[in-house]
C-alpha positions as CSV (number, residue, x, y, z in Angstrom):
1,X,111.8,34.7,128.8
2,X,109.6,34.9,125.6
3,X,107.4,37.8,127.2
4,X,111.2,39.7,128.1
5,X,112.0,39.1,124.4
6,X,108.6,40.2,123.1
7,X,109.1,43.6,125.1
8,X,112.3,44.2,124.1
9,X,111.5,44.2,120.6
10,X,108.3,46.5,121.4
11,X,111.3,48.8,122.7
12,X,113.4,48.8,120.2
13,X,111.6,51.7,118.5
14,X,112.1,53.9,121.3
15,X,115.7,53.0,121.2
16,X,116.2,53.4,118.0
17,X,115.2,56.8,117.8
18,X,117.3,58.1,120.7
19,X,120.1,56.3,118.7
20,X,120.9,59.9,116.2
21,X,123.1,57.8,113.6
22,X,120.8,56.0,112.2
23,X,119.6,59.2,110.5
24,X,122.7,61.2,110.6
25,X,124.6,59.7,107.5
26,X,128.0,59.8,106.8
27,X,126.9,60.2,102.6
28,X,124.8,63.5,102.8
29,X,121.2,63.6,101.6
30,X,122.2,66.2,99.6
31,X,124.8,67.4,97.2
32,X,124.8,70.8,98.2
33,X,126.9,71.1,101.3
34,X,128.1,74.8,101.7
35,X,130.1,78.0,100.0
36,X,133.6,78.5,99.2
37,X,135.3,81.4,98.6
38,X,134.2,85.4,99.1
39,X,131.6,86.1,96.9
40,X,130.2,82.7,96.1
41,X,128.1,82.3,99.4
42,X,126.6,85.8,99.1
43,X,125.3,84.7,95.8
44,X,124.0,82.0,97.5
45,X,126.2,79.3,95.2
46,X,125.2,81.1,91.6
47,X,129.1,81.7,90.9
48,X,129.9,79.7,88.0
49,X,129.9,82.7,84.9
50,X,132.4,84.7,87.4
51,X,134.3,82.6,89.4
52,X,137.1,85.4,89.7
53,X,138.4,84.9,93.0
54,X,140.6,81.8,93.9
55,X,137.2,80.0,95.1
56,X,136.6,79.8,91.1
57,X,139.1,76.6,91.3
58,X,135.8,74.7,92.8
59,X,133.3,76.2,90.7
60,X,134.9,76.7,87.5
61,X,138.5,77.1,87.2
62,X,138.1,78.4,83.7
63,X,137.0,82.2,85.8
64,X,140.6,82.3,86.9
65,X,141.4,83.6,83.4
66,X,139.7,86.8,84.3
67,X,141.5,87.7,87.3
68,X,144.5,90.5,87.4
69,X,145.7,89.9,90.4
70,X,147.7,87.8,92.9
71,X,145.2,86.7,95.8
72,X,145.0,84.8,98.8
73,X,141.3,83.9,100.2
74,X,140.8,82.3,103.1
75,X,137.2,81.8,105.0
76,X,138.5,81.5,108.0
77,X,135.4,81.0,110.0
78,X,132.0,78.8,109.0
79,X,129.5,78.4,111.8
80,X,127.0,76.3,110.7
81,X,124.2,75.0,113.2
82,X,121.4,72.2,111.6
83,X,118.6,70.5,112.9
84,X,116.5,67.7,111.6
85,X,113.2,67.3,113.5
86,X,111.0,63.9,113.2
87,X,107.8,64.5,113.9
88,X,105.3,62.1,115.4
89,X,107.8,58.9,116.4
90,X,105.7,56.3,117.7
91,X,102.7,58.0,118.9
92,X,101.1,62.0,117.8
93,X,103.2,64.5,118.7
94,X,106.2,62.9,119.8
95,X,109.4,65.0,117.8
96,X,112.8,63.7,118.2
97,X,115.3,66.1,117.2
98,X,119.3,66.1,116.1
99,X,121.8,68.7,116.1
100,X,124.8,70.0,114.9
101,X,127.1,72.9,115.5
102,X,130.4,73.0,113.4
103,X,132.7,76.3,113.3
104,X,135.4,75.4,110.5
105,X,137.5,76.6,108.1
106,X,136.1,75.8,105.1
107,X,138.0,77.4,102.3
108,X,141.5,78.8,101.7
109,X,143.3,79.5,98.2
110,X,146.3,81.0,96.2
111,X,146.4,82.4,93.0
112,X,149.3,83.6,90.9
113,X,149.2,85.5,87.8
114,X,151.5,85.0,84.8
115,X,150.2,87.3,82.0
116,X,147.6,85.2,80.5
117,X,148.3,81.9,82.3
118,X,146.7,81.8,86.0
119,X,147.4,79.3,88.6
120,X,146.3,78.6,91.8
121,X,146.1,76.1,94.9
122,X,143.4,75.6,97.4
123,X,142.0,73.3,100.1
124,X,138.1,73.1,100.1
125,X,136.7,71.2,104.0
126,X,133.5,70.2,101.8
127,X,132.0,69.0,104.9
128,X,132.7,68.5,108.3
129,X,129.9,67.2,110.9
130,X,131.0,66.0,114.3
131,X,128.1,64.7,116.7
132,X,128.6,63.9,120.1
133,X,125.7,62.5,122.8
134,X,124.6,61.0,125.5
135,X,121.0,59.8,125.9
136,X,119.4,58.1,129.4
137,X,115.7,57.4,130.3
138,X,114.8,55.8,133.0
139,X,111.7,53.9,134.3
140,X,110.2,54.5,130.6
141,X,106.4,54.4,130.9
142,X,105.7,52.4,128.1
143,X,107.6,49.4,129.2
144,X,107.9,49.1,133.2
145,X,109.8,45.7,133.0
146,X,112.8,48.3,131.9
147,X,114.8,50.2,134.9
148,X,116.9,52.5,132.1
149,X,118.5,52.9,128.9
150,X,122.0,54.6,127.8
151,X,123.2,55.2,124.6
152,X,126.6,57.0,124.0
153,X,127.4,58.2,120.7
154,X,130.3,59.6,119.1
155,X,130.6,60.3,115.5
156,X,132.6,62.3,112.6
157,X,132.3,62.9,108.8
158,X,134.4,64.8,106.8
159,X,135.6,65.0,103.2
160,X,138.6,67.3,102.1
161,X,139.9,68.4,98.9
162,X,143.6,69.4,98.0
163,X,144.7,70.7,94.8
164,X,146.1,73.1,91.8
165,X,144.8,74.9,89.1
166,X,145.2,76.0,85.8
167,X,144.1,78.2,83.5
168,X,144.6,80.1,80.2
169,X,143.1,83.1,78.4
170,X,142.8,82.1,74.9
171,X,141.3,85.6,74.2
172,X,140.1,88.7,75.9
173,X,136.5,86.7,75.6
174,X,137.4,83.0,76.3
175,X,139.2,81.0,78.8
176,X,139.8,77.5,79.7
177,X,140.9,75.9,83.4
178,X,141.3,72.7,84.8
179,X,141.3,71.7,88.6
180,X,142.6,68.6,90.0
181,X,141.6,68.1,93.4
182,X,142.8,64.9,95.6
183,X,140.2,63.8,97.8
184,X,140.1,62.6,101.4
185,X,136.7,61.4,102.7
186,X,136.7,59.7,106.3
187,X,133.6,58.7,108.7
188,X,134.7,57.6,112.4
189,X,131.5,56.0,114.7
190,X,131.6,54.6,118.1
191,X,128.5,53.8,120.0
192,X,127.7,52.2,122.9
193,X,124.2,50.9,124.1
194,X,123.1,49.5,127.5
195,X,119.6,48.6,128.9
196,X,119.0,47.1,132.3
197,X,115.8,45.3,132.9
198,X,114.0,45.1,136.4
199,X,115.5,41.6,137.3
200,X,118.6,43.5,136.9
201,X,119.7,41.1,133.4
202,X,121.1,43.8,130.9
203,X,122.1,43.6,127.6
204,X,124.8,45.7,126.0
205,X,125.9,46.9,122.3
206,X,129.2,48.3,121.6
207,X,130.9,48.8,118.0
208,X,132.9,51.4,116.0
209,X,132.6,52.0,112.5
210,X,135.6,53.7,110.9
211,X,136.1,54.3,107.0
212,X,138.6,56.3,104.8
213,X,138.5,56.4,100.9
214,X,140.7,58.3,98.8
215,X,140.7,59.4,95.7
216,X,140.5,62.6,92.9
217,X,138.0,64.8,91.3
218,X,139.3,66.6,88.5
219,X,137.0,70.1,87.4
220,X,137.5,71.6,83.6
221,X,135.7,74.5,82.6
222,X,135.1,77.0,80.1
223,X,133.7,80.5,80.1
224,X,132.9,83.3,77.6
225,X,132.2,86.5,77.7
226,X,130.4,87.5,74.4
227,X,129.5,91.2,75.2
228,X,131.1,93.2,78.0
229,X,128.2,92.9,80.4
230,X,127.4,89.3,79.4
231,X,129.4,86.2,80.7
232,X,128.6,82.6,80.3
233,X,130.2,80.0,82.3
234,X,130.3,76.0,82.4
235,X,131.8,73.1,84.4
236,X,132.5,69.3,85.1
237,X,133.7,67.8,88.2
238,X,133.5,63.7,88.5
239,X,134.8,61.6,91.6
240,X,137.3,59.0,90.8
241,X,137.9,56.1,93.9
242,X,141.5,55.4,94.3
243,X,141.3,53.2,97.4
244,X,140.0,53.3,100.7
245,X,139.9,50.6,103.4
246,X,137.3,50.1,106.6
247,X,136.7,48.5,110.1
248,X,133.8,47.2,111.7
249,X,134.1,45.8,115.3
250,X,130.4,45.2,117.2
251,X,130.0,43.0,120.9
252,X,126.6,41.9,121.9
253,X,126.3,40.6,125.4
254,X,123.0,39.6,126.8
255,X,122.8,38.6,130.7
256,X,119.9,36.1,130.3
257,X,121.6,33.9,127.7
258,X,123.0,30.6,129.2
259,X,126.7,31.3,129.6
260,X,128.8,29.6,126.9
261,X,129.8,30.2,122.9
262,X,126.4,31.7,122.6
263,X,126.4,34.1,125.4
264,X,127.8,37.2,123.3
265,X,128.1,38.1,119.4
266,X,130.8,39.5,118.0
267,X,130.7,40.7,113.8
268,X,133.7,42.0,112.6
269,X,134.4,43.1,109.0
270,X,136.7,44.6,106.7
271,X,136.7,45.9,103.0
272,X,138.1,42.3,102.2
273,X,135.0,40.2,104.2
274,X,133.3,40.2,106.8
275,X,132.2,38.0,109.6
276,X,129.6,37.3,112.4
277,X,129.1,35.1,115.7
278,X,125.0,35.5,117.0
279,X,124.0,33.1,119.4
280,X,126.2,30.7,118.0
281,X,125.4,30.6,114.5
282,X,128.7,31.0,112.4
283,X,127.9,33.4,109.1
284,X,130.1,35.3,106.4
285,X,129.0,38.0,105.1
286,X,129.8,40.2,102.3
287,X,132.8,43.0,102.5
288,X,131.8,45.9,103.9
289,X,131.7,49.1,101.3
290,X,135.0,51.3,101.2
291,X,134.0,53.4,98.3
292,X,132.2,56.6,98.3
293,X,129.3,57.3,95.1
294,X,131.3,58.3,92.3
295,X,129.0,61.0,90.5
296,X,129.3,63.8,88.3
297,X,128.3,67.6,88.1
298,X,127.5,69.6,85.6
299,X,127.5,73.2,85.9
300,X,125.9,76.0,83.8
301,X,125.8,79.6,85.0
302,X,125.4,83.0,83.7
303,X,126.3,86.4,85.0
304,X,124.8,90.0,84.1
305,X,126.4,93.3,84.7
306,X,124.4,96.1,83.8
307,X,126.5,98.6,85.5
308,X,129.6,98.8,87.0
309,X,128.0,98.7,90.5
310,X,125.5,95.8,90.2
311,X,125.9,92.4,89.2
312,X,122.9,89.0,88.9
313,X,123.8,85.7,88.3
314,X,122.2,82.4,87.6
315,X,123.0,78.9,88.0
316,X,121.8,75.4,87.4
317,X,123.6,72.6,88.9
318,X,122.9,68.8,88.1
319,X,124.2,65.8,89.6
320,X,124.1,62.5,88.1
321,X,122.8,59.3,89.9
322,X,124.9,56.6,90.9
323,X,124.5,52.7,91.9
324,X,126.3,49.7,92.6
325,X,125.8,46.6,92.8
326,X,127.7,43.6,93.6
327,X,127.0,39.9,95.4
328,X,126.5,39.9,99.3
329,X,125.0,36.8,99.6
330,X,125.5,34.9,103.2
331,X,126.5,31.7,104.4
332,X,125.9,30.1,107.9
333,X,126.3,27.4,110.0
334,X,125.4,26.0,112.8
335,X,126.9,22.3,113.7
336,X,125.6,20.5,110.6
337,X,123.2,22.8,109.5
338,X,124.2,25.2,106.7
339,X,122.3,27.8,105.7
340,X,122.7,30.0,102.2
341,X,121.2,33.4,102.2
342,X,120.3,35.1,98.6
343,X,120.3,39.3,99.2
344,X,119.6,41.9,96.7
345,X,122.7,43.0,94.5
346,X,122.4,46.6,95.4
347,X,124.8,48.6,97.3
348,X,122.0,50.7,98.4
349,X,124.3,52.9,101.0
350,X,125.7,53.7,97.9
351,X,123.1,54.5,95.9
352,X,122.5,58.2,94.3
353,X,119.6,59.9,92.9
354,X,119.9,62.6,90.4
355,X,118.7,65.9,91.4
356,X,119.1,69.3,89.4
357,X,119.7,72.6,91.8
358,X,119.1,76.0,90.8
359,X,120.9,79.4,92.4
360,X,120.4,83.2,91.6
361,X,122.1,85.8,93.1
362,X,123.0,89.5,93.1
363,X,125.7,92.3,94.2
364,X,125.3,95.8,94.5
365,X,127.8,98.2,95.7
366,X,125.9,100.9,97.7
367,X,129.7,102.6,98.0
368,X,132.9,102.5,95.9
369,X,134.3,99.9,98.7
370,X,131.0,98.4,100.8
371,X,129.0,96.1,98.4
372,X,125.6,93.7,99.5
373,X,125.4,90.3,98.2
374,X,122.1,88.1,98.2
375,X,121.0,84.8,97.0
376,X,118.5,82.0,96.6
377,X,119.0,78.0,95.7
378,X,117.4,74.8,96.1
379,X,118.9,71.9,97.1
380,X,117.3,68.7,96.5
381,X,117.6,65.3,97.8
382,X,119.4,62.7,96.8
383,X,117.2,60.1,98.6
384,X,114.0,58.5,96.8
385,X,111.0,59.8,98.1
386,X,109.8,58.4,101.2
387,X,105.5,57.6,101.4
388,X,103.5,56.4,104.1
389,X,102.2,53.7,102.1
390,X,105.2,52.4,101.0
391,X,106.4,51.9,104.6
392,X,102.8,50.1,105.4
393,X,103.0,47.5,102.6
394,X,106.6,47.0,104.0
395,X,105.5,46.1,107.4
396,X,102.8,44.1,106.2
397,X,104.7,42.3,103.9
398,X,107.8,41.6,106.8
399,X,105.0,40.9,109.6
400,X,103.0,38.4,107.2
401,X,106.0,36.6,105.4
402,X,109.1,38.0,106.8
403,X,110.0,38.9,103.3
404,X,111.7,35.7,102.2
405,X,111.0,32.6,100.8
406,X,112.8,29.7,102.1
407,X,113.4,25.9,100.7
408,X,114.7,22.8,103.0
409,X,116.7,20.0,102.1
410,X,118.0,18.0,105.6
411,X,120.7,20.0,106.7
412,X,120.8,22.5,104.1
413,X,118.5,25.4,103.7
414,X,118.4,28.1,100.8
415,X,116.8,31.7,101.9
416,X,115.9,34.6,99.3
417,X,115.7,37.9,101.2
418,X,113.3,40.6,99.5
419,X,115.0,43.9,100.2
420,X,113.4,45.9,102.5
421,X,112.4,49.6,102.6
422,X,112.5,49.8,105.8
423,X,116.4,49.1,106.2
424,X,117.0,51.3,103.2
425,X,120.2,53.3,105.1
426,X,118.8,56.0,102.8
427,X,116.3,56.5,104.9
428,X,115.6,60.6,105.0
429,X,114.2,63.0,101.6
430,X,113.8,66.1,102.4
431,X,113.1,69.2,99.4
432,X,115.3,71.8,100.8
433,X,115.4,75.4,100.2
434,X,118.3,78.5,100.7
435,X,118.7,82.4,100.7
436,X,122.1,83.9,101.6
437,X,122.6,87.6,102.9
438,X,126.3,88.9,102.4
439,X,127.9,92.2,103.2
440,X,131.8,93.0,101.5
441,X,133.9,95.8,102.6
442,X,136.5,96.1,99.7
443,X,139.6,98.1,99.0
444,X,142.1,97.3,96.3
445,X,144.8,95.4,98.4
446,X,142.4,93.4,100.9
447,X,138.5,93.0,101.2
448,X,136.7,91.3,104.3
449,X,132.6,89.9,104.3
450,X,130.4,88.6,106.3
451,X,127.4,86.4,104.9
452,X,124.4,84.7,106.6
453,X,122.7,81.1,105.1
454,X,119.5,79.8,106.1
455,X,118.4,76.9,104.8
456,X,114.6,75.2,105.8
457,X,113.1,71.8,104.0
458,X,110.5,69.6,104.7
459,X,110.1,65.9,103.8
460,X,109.5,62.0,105.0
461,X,111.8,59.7,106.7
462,X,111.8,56.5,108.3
463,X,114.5,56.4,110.9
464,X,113.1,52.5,112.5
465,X,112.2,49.9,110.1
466,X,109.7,48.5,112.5
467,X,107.4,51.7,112.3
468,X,106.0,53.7,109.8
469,X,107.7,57.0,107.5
470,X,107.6,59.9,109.5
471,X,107.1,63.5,108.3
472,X,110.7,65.3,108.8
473,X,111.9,68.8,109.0
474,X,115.3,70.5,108.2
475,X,116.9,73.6,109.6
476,X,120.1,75.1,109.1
477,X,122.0,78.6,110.2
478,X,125.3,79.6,108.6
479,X,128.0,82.3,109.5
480,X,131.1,82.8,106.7
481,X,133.5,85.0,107.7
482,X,135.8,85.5,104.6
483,X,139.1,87.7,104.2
484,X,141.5,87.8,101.8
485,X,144.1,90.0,99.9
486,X,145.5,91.0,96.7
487,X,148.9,92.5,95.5
């Protein structure tokens, strides 16, 4: 029995990494997640000093003052196709890769104009990543005592945002907007894991994971144009939670076990508490997380137009940090024994790092109604670096003392837990970079475009807190298809 246990533990690695969620977050690694609106994604995001068009209620709602027209954009199509590659798993050479192909709307907006006030209404789909798979190996090599190994996955994140603008031309120079978006941000996970041994005993994990929070992020901004081909633009956008609620449901069954209370764990948990049941030790846990990071942006952009048939434009983009903390301490039990488990404070599946982006881009109309947009950008993580050293100290550290202390009194024992990096769920840093390719046909009642995204980075991660970081490579494609009209 000890010799099943010891190579089931050997295996978990090999599990762990056909298991895609645990890198696949529902909270991004990054901040940058896509374009809205015509124009922004061929100038690969560097839209804040125009923001003319009704996709300016995201950026800066403060461009809206500038526009002459009654619109309605929609991006009716946005293909995107990523892949995150982690290279040398276990042994050298050994890649495991995850997918993801989306085709969403991702943008669609109203403007009205009323002399020098504007208004508007749009729905942004921030994000939107569904992941779907089914993993089997059979007979694995490196642990014949197995027969084969399923994992079924299911998961979805998305975040929406609903909401009107404003804005108001205080001069042919200077305007003001506001935005107030409400915000609807949702992760939905089921899994199911099974693994039969070769004296037929099994063990089997099944659990969901569902979460909704809800809230709003109001956007004010400001631009000025100082000189005819000069504008300067600037914005601020902070998340507010309103509310948000969560369930967690997970069943462990293990054949070997001697049937009774033991024989399967259940932990269930809520945004009020949580609860477990492992091999018959009783244990509350802390309440699970319902909130989302509540950061803040901070916009600055400029735009050039040296003629009336090109445009460049530059943006900076930083995002603050963000980190909570709160007590998640556990208690358990087991007849008279009571155990009291001291954790760290920090929320770390909430936790933020800042980063500061930068985007240029450029248009040029090669005909009076056939313009080409093009664009660069970084997007940085959010993550805290991730070293190969780090993640040896912290396997040395957990194989050596288990990082904890512990203290016994009879019945009653206190633990203090040292947090791991290993079972950071920010687990992935990746320095990514961007360049955008756009082409606009444009008439003055409607205008149609087409823009292309590629995004590459390269990084550490360290998807199994048994093993050690793991270099990491990202990989997107993106199709925006964009239409709107005027009157």
């Amino acid at each position: 029995m000890l010799e099943k246990k010891q190579i089931r533990n050997s295996f978990l690695l090999f599990i762990l990494f056909l298991f895609p969620s645990i890198s696949f977050a529902s909270e991004p690694f990054h901040n940058i997640q896509g374009f809205y609106g015509e124009r922004a994604a061929g100038l690969g995001g560097a839209f804040t000093a125009i923001a003319d068009d009704p996709s300016g209620a995201y950026y800066n709602p403060a461009g809206l003052g500038f526009t002459y027209n009654d619109r309605i954009s929609i991006s009716a199509s946005n293909f995107k196709d990523v892949k995150r590659s982690y290279i040398n798993i276990d042994t050298p050479g050994q890649i495991y890769s995850q997918t993801h192909q989306g085709f969403d709307p991702n943008f669609i907006g109203l403007l009205k104009n009323f002399d020098r006030w504007k208004f508007a209404f749009s729905i942004v789909n921030t994000y939107n990543y569904s992941y779907n798979r089914v993993d089997q190996v059979n007979y694995p090599l490196i642990s014949p005592t197995i027969n084969s190994t399923r994992n079924y996955t299911k998961e979805r994140y998305n975040q929406l945002l609903v909401g009107p603008s404003a804005a108001y031309l205080l001069s042919d120079k200077l305007s003001i907007g506001a935005t107030l978006y409400y915000m609807n941000d949702t992760k939905e996970v089921s899994r199911t894991q099974f693994q039969q041994f070769s004296d037929l005993s099994y063990v089997m994990r099944s659990y969901v994971d569902n979460r909704k929070t809800s809230g709003l992020m109001p956007v004010i901004g400001i631009q000025y144009q100082p000189i005819q081909k000069v504008s300067l633009g600037m914005s601020y956008r902070r998340i507010f939670v309103m509310g948000g609620n969560r369930l967690y449901n997970e069943v462990y069954a293990d054949s070997s076990r001697r049937p009774g209370t033991s024989a399967i764990d259940f932990i269930e948990g809520t945004g009020d508490g949580a609860s477990a049941i492992e091999a018959g030790v009783l244990t509350q846990r802390p309440k699970l997380t319902t909130s989302i990071p509540q950061t803040s942006e901070l916009r600055f952009g400029i735009a050039f137009f040296p003629t009336s048939r090109f445009l460049a434009s530059f943006d900076m983009i930083h995002t603050t940090g963000y980190k909570s903390k709160r007590n998640q301490d556990e208690i358990s039990s087991f007849g008279r024994r009571v155990t009291y488990t001291i954790n760290d404070t920090e929320v770390r599946e909430l936790t933020r790092a800042s980063t500061t982006n930068f985007a240029a881009g450029m248009e040029y109309y090669l005909a009076d109604t056939f313009s080409v947009l093009a664009g660069i950008y970084t997007n940085e993580p959010n993550t805290k670096p991730i070293s190969w050293t780090e993640s040896a100290v912290d396997l040395y550290l957990q194989n050596t003392y288990g990082n904890q202390v512990q203290a016994n009194s009879g019945d009653t024992s206190l633990i203090y837990k040292v947090a791991r990096s290993g079972t950071n769920p920010r687990n992935e840093y990746s320095r990514n970079k961007g360049l955008s390719l756009g082409f606009s046909w444009v008439t003055s009642k409607s205008s149609i475009s087409v823009t292309y995204i590629r995004e590459v980075g390269y990084g550490n991660s360290r998807i199994d807190p048994n093993s050690l970081a793991q270099s990491f490579e990202y990989s997107a494609h993106s199709i925006y298809l964009m239409v709107s009209s005027r009157n």
